[in-house]
C-alpha positions in Angstrom: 0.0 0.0 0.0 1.4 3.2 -0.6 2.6 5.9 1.7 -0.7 8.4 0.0 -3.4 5.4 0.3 -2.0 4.9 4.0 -1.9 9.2 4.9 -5.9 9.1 3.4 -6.7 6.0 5.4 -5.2 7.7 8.3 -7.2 10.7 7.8 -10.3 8.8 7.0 -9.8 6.5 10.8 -9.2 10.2 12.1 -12.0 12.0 10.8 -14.7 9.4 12.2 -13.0 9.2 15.6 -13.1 12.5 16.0 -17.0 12.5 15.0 -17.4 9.7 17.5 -15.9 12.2 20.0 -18.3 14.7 19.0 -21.2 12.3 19.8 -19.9 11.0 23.3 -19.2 14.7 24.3 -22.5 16.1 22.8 -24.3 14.3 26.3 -21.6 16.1 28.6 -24.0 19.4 28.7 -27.1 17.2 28.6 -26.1 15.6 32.3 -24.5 19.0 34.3 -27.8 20.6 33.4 -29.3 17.9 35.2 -26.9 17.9 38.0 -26.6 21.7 38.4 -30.4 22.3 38.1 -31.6 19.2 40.0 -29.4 19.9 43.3 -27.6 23.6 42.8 -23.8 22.0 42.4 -21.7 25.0 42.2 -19.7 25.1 38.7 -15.6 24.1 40.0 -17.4 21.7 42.4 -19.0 19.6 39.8 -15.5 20.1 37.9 -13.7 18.6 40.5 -15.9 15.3 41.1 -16.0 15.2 36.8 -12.3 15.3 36.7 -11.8 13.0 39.9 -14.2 10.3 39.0 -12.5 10.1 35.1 -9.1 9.3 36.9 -11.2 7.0 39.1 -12.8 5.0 36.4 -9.8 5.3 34.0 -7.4 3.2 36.8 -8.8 0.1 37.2 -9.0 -0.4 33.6 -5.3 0.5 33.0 -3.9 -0.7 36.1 -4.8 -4.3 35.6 -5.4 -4.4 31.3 -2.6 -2.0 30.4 -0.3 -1.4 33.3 2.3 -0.4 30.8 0.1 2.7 30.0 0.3 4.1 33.8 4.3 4.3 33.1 6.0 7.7 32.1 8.7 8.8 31.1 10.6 11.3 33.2 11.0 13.4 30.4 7.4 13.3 30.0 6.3 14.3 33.7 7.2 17.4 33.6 4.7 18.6 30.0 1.8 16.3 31.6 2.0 18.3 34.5 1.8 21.6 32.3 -1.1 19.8 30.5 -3.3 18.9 33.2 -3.5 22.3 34.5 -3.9 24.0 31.1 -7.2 21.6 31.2 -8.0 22.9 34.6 -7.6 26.6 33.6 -10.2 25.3 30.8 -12.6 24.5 32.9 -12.3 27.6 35.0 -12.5 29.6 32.6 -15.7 28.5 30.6 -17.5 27.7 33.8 -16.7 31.8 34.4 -17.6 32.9 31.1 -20.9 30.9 32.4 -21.6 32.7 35.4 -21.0 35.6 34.4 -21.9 36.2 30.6 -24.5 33.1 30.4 -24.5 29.6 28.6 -24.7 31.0 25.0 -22.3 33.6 25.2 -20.0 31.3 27.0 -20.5 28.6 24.3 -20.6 30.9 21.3 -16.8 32.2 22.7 -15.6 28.1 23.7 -16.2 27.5 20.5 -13.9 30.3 19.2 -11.1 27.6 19.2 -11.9 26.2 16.0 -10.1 29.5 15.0 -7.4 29.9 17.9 -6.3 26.1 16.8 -6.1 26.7 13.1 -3.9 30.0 13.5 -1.5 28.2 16.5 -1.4 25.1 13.9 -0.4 26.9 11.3 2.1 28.8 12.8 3.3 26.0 15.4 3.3 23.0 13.6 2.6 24.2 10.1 0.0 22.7 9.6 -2.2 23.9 6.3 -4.7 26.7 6.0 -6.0 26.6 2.7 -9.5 28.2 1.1 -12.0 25.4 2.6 -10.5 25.1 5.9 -11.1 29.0 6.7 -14.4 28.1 4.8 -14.9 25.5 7.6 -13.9 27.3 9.8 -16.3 30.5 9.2 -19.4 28.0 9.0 -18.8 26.4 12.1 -18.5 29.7 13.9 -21.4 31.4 12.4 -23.6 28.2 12.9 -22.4 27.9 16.7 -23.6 31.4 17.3 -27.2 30.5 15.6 -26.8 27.5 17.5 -26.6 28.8 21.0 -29.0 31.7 20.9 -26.3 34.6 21.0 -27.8 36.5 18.2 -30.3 37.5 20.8 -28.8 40.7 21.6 -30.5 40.6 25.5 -27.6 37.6 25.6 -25.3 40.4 25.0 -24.5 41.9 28.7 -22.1 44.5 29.5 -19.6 42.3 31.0 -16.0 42.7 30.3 -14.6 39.9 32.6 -17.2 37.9 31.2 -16.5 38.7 27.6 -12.7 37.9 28.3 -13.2 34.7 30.6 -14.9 33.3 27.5 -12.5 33.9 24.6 -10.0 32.9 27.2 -11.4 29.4 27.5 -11.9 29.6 23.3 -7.6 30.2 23.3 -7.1 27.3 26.1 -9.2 25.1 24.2 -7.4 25.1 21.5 -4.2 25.2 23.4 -5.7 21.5 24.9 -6.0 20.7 21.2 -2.6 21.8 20.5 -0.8 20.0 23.4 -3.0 16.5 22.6 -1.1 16.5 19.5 2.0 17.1 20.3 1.8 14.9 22.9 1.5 11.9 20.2 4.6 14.0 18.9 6.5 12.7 22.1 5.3 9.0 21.9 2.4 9.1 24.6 -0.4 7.1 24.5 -3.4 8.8 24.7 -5.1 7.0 27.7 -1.9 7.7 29.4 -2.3 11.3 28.2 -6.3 11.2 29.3 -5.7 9.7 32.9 -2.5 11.8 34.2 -4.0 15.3 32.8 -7.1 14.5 34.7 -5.6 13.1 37.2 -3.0 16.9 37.2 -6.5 18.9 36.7 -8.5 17.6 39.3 -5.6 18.0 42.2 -5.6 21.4 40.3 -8.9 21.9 41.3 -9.2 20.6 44.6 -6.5 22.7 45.4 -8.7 26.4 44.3 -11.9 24.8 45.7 -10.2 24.3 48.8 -7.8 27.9 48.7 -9.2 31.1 50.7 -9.9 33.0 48.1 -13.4 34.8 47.0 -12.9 36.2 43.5 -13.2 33.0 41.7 -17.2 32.0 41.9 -18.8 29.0 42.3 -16.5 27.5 44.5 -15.9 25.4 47.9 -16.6 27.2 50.7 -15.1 24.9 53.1 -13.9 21.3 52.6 -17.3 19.5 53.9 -18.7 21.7 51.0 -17.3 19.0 48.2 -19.6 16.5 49.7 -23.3 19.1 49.7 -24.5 16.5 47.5 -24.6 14.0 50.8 -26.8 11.0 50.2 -28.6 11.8 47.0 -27.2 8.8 45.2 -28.6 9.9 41.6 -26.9 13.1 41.8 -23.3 10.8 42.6 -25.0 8.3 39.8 -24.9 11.5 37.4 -21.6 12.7 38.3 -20.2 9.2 37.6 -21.8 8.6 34.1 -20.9 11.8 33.3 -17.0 10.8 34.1 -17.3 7.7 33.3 -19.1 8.2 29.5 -19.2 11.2 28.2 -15.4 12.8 29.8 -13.7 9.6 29.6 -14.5 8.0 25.9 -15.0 11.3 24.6 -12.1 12.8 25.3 -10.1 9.7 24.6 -11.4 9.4 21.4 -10.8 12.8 21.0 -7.0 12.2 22.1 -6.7 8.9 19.9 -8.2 11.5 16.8 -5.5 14.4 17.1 -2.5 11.9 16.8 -4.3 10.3 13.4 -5.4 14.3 12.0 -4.0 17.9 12.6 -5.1 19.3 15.6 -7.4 22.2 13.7 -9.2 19.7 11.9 -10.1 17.4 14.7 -11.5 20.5 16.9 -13.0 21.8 14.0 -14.9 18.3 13.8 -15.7 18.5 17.6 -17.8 22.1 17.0 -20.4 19.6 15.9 -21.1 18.7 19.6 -23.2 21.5 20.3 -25.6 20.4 17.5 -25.9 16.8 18.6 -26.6 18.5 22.6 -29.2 20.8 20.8 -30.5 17.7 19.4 -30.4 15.4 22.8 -31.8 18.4 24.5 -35.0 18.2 22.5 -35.3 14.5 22.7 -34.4 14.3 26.2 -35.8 17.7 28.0 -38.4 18.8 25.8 -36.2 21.8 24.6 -37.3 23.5 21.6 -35.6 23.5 18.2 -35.9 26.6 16.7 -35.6 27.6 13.3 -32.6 29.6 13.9 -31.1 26.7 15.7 -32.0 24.2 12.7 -30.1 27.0 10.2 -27.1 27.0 12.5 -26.9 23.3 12.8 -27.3 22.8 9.3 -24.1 25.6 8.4 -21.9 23.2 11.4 -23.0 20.1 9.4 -22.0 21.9 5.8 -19.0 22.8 7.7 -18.3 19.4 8.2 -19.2 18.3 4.6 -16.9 20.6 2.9 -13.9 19.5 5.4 -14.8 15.6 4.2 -14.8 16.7 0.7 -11.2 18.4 1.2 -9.8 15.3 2.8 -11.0 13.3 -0.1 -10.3 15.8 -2.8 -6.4 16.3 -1.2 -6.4 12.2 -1.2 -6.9 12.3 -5.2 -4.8 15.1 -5.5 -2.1 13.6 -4.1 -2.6 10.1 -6.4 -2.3 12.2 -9.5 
């Protein structure tokens, strides 16, 4: 087989992964709505048990199926560390851009990183920019603003931290994107890569939940504050699927996807998540698709279209 037929293949494997990553994820909102509505879990709380029980699923498996996975090089210690908080500033920062801009804004400026991962590709590992990947790129971002309701301009409050929280968490998205693949650069596996990041962002988190400080929100007030869920056992159910499904396989095949395609065109693939969770949501809680929604959906899925038709129309291309 040659080297083209095996690069298209590759990109092929890649491109469905990464969908399949879209999917798991796309339930991730569907279940914190539940758990933050249902019992009032502040935001970096319900990080902290998400992160916590992924590392706690996550062991068993590799401890006694792939032991070999839980070993690291020291060379490698050192950049897992780095990665596991950049995940943790992540989540701090979206679940800001939450509280105080609102779930569209915050998801309309997340997804922002379809952008910040193309330009930091391009420049950091060269990867290519061409016509229909800023074509892709514009869809996906016009559609996830149709998608989340932010052309409402009430959505629009005058919130500069807000505002900046939000396009921060776009940039360290994309940084988590960039990072994934160059840690398949430096030989990692990605359930190695999945487990010790997680395992690096939730001390991360336990550690501000737990701090004396007031100007981060939605926070631990005192330690018996992690546990305010007491014995409601489906809120701990929720928490733990959540881990356990959507965090765990999604962002392992995620992980798995960025070491078989360039890391803008895997996150570019994942801005299909918030179409599939508009989806779910309407299946699941009754919510409403409106025709606004339906248009932006439809521009994410052209998006997505287009970038299929490039891989396969670079694979010919490169056979000629």
């Amino acid at each position: 087989m040659s080297s083209v037929k095996l690069e298209v293949n590759k990109a092929n494997r890649g491109f469905f992964i990464a969908l399949a990553s879209a999917v798991v994820l796309s339930f991730t909102g569907i279940i914190i709505k539940l758990v933050s509505e249902d019992y009032h879990l502040p935001a970096l709380i319900l990080a902290f048990w998400r992160d916590f029980f992924v590392v706690l699923c996550a062991f068993p498996f590799l401890f006694f199926l792939k032991p070999d996975l839980l070993k690291v090089q020291k060379n490698n210690k050192v950049f897992l560390v780095i990665f596991g908080i950049a995940l943790a500033c992540f989540n701090i920062a979206w679940t800001m851009a939450v509280t105080l801009s609102g779930a569209s804004i915050a998801t309309v400026l997340v997804y922002s990183s379809a952008g910040f991962t193309a330009l930091l590709g391009h420049f950091i590992f060269k990867e290519s920019l061409g016509l229909k990947k800023i074509a892709s790129i514009t869809l996906c971002l016009t559609g996830c603003v149709l998608v989340s309701g932010a052309t409402n301009l009430e959505s629009w409050q005058q919130n500069t931290l807000g505002i900046v929280s939000g396009i921060f968490s776009g940039l360290l998205y994309a940084i988590y994107s960039l990072f994934g693949r160059h840690a398949t650069h430096r030989g990692l596996n990605p359930w190695t890569t999945l487990f010790y990041t997680f395992l690096v962002a939730a001390v991360t988190l336990l550690a501000i939940n737990l701090l004396p400080v007031h100007f981060i929100p939605e926070t631990a007030k005192s330690f018996k504050d992690l546990f305010q869920l007491g014995e409601q056992w489906r809120a701990w159910t929720l928490l733990l699927l959540l881990a356990g499904g959507p965090t765990l396989i999604g962002f392992g095949l995620y992980n798995i996807s960025l070491g078989l395609l360039a890391s803008s065109t895997a996150n570019l693939i994942l801005t299909f998540e918030p179409v599939l969770t508009t989806i779910t949501a309407y299946f699941l809680l009754g919510e409403r698709l409106t025709i606004t929604e339906l248009i932006g959906s439809g521009m994410i899925i052209g998006a997505l279209i287009l970038l299929r038709y490039r891989n396969k129309n670079k694979g010919r291309i490169n056979r000629t």
